[in-house]
N, CA, C and O atoms as CSV, one atom per row, in Angstrom:
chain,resi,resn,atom,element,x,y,z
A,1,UNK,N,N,1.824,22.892,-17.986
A,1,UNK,CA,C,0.780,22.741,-16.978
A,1,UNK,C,C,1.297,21.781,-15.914
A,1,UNK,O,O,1.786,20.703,-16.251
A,2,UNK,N,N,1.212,22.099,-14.802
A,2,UNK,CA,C,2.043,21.580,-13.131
A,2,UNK,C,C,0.877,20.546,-13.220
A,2,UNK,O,O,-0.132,20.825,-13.869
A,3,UNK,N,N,1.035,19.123,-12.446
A,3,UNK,CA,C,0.344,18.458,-12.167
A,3,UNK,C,C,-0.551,19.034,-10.922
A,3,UNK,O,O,-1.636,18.486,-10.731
A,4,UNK,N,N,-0.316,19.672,-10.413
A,4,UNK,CA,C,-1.694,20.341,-9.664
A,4,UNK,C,C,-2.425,20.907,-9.963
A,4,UNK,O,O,-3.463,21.027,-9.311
A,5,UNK,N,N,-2.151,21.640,-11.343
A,5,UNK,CA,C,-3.113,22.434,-12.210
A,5,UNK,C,C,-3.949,21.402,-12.905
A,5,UNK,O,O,-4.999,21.853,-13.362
A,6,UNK,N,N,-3.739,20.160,-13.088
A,6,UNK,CA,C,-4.077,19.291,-13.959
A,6,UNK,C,C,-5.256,18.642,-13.328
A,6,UNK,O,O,-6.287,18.437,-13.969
A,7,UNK,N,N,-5.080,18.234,-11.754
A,7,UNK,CA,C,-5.649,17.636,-11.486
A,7,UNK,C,C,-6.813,18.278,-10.612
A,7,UNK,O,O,-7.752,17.763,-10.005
A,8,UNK,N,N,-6.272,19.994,-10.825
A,8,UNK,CA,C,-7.560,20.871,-10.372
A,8,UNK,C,C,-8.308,20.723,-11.577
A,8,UNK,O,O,-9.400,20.220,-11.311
A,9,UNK,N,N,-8.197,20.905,-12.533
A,9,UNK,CA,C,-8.896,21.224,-14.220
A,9,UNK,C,C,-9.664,19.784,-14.020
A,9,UNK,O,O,-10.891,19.773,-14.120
A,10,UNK,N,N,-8.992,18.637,-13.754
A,10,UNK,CA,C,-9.732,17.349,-13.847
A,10,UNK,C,C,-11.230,17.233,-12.540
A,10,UNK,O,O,-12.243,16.540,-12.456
A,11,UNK,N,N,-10.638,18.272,-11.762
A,11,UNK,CA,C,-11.764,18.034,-10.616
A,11,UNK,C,C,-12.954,18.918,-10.999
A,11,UNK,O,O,-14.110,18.513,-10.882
A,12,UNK,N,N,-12.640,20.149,-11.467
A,12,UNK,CA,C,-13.310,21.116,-11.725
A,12,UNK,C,C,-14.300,20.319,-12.671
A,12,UNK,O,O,-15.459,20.035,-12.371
A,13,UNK,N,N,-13.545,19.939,-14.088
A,13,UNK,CA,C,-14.926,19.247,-15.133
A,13,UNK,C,C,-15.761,18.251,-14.330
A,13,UNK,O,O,-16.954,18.176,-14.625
A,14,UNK,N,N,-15.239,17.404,-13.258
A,14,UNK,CA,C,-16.224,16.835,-12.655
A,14,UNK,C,C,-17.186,17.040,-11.699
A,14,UNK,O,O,-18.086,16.312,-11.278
A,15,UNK,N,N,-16.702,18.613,-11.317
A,15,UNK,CA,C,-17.614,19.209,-10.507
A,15,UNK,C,C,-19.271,19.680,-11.770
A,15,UNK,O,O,-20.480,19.687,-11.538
A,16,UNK,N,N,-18.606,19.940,-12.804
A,16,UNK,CA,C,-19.326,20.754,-13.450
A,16,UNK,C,C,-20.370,19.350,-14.139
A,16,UNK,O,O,-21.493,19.735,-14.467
A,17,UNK,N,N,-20.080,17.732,-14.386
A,17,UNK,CA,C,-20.749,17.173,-14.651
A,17,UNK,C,C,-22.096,16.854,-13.354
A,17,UNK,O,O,-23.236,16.419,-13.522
A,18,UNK,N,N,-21.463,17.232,-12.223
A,18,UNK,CA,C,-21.728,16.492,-10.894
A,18,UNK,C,C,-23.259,17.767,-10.648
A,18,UNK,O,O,-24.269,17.397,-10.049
A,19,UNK,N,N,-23.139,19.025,-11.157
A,19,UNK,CA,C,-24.028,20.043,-11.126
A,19,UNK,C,C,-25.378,19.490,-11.664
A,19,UNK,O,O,-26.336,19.966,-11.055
A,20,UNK,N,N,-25.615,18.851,-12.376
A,20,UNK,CA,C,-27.176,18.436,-13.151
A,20,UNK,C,C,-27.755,17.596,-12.116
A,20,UNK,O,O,-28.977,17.488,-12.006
A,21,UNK,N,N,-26.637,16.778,-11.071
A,21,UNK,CA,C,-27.410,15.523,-10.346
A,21,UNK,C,C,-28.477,16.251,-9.563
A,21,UNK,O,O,-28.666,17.466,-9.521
A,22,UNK,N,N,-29.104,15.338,-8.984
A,22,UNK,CA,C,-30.379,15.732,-8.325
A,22,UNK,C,C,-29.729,15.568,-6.176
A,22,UNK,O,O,-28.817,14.861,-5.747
A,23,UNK,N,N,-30.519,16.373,-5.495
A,23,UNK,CA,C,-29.585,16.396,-4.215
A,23,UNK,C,C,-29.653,14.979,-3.746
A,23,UNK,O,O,-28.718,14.664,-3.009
A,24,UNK,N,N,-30.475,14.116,-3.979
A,24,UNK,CA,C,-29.674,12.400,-3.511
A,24,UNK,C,C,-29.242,12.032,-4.345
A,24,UNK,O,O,-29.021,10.862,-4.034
A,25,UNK,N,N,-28.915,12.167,-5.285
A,25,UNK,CA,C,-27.809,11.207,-6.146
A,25,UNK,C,C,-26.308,12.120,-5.851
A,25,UNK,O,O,-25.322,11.584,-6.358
A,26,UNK,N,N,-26.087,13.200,-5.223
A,26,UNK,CA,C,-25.105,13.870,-5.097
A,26,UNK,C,C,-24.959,13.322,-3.141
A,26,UNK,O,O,-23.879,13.614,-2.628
A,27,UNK,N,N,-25.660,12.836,-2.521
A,27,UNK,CA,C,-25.301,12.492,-1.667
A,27,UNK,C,C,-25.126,11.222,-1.510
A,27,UNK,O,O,-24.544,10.747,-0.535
A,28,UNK,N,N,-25.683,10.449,-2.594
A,28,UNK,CA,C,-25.256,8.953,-3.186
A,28,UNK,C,C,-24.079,9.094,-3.100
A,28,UNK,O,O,-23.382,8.762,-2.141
A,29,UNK,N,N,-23.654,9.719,-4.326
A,29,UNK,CA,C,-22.062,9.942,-4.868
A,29,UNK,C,C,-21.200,10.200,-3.622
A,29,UNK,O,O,-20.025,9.876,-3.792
A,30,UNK,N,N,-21.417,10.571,-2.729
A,30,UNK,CA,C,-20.765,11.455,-1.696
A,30,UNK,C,C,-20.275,10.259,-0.741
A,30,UNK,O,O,-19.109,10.242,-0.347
A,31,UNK,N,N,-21.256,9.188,-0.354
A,31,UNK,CA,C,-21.372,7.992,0.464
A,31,UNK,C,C,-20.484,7.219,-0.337
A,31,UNK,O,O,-19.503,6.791,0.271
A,32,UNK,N,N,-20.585,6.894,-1.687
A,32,UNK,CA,C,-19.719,5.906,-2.474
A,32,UNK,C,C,-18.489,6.781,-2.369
A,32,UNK,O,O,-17.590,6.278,-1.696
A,33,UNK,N,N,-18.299,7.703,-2.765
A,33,UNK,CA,C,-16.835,8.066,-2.664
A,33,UNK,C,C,-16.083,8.007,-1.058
A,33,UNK,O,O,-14.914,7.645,-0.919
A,34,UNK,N,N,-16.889,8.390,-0.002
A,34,UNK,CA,C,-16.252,8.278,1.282
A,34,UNK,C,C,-16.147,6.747,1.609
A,34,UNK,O,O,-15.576,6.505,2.672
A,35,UNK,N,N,-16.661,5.504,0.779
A,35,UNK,CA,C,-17.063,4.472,1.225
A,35,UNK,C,C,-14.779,3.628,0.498
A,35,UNK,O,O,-13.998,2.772,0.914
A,36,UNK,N,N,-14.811,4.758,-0.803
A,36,UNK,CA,C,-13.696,4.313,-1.785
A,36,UNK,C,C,-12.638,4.437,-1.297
A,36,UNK,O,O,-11.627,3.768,-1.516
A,37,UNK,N,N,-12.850,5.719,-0.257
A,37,UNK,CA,C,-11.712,5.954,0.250
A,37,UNK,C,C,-11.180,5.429,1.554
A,37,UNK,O,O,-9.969,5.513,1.760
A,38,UNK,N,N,-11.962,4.905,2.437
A,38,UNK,CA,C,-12.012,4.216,3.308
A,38,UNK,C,C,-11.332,2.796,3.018
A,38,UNK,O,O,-10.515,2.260,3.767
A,39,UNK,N,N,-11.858,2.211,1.666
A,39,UNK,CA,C,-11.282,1.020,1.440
A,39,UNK,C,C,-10.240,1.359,0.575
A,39,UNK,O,O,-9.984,0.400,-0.154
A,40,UNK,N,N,-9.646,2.176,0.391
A,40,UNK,CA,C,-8.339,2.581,0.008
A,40,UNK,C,C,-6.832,2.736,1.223
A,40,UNK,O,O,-5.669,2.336,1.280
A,41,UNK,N,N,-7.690,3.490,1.962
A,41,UNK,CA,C,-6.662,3.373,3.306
A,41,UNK,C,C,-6.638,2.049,3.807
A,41,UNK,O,O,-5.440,1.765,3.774
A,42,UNK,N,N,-7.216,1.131,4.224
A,42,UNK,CA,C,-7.452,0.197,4.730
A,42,UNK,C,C,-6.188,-0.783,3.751
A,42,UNK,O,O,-5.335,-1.426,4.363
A,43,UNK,N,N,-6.224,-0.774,2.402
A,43,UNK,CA,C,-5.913,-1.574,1.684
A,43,UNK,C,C,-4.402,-0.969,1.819
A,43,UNK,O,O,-3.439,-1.735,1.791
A,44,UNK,N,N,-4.257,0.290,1.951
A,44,UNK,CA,C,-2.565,0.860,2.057
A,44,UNK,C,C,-2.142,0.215,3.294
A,44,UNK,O,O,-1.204,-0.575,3.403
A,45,UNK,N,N,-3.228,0.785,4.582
A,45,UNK,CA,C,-2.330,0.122,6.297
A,45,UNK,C,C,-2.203,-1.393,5.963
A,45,UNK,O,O,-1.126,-1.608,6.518
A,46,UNK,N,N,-2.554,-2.516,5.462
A,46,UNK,CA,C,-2.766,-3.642,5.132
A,46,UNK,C,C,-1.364,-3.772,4.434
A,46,UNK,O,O,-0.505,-4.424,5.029
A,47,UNK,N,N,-1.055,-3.188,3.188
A,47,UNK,CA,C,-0.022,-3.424,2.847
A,47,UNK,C,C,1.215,-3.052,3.268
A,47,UNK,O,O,2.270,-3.583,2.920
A,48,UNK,N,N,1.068,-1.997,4.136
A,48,UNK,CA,C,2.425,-1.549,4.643
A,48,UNK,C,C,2.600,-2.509,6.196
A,48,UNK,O,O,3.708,-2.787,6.653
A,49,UNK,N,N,1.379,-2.894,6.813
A,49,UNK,CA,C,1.787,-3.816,7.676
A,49,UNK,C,C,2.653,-5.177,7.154
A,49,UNK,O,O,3.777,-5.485,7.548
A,50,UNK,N,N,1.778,-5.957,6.099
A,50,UNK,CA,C,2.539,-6.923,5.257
A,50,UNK,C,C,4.042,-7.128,4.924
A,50,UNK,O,O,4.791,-8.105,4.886
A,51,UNK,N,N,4.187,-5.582,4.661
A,51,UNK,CA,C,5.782,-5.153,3.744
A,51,UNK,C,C,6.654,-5.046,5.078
A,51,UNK,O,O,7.802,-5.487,5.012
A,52,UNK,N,N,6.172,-4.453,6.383
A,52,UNK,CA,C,7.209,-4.416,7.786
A,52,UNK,C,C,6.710,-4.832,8.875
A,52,UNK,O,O,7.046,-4.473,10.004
A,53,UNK,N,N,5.661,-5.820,8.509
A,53,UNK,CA,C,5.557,-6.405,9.841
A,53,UNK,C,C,5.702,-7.041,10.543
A,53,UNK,O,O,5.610,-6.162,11.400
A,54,UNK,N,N,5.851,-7.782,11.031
A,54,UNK,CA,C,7.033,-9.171,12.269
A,54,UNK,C,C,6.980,-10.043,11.788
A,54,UNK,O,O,5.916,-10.335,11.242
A,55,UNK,N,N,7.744,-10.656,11.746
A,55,UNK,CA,C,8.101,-12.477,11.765
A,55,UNK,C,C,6.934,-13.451,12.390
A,55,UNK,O,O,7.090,-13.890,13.530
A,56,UNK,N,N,5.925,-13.735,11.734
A,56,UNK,CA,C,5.336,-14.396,12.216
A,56,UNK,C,C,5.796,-15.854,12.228
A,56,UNK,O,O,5.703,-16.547,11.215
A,57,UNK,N,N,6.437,-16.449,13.712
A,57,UNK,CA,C,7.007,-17.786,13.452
A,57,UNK,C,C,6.417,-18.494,15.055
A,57,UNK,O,O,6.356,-17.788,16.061
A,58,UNK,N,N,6.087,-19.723,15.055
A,58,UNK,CA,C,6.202,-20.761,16.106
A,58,UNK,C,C,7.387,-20.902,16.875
A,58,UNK,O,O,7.410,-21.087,18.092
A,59,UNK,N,N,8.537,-20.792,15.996
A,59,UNK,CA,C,10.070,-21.499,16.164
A,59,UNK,C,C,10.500,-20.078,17.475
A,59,UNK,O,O,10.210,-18.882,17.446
A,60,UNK,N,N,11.112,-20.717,18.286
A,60,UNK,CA,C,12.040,-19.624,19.222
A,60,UNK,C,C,13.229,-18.781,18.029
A,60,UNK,O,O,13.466,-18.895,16.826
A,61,UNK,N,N,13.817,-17.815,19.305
A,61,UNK,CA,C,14.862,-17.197,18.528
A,61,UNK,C,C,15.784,-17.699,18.112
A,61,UNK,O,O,16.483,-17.442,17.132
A,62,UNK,N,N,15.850,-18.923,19.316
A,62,UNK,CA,C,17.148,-19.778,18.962
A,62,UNK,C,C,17.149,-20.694,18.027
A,62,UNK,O,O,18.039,-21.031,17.246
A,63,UNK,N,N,16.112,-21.057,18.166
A,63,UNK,CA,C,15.842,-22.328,16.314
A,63,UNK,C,C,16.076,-21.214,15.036
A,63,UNK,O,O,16.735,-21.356,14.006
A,64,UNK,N,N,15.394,-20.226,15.443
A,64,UNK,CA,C,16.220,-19.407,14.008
A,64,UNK,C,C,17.487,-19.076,13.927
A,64,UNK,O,O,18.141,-19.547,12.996
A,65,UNK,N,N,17.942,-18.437,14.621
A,65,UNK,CA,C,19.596,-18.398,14.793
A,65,UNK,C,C,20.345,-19.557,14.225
A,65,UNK,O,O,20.939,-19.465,13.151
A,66,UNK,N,N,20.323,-20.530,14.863
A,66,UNK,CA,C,20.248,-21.753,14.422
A,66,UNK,C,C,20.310,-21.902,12.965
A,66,UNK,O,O,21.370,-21.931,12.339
A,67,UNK,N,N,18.855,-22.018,12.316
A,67,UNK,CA,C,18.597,-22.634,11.392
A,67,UNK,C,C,19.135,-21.244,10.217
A,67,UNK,O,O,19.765,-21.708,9.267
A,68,UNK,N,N,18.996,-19.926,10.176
A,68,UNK,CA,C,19.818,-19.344,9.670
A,68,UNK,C,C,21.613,-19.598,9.722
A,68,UNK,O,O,22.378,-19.036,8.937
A,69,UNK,N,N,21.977,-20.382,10.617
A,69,UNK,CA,C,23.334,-20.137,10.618
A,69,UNK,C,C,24.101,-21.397,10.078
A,69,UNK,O,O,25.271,-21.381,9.697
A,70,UNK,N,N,23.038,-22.800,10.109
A,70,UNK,CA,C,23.470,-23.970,9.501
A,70,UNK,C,C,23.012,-23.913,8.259
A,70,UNK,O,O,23.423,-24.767,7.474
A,71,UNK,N,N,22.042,-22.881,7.784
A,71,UNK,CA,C,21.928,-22.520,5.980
A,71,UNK,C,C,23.055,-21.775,5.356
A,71,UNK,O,O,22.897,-21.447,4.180
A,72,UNK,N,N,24.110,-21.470,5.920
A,72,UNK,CA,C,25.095,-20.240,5.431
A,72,UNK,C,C,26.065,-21.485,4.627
A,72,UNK,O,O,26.489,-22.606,4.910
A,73,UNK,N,N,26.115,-20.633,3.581
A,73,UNK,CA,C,27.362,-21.169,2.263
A,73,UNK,C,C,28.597,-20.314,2.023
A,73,UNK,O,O,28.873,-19.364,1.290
A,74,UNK,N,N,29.003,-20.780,2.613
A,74,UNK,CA,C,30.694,-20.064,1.780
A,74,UNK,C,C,31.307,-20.648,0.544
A,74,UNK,O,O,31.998,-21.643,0.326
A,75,UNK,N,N,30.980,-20.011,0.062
A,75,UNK,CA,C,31.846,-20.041,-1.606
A,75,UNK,C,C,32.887,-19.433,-1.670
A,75,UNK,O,O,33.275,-19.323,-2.833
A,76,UNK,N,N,33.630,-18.909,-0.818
A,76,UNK,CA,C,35.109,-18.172,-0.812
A,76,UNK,C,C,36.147,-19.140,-0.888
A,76,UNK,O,O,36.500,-19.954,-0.035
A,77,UNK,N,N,36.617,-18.921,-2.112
A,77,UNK,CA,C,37.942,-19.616,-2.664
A,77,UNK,C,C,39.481,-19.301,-2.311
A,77,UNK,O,O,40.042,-18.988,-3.361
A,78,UNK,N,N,40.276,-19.271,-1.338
A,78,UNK,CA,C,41.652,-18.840,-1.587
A,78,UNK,C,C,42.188,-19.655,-2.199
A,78,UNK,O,O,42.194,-20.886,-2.177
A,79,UNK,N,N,43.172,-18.084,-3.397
A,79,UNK,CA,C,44.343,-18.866,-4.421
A,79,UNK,C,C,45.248,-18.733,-3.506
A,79,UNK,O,O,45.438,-17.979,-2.552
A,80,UNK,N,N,46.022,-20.044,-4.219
A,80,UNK,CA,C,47.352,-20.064,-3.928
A,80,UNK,C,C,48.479,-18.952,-4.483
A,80,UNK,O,O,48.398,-18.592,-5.657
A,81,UNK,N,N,49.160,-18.603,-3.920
A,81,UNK,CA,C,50.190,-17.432,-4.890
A,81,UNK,C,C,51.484,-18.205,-5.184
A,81,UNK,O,O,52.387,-17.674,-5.830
């Protein structure tokens, strides 16, 4: 069974529990779910801004340049032959 079959079969039984509700509690349901998904996207653009979004700094370019370039360590050893 393909995961699309799976997750039709999973929608389907919940269609079939969702059949007894009464027509406002099915438009309840309808508001909470559009309400879930809304704060689902929100919470994805949020994180993908987080994960690539700018440098938030005070400091110019040049204090970073700078201060990245007086943090650099060389640990490179030449042997003697």
């Amino acid at each position: 069974m393909s995961l699309l079959e799976l997750n039709t079969t999973i929608v389907d039984g919940y269609v079939g529990l969702l059949n007894n509700l009464s027509t406002a509690n099915k438009l309840d349901l309808i508001s909470k779910l559009s309400s879930s998904v809304k704060i689902d996207l929100a919470k994805r653009k949020s994180f993908i801004k987080k994960a690539f979004g700018a440098l938030d700094s005070k400091k110019t370019a040049e204090e970073i340049i700078d201060e990245i370039k007086s943090s650099r360590v060389s640990t490179r050893k030449i042997e003697l032959f």
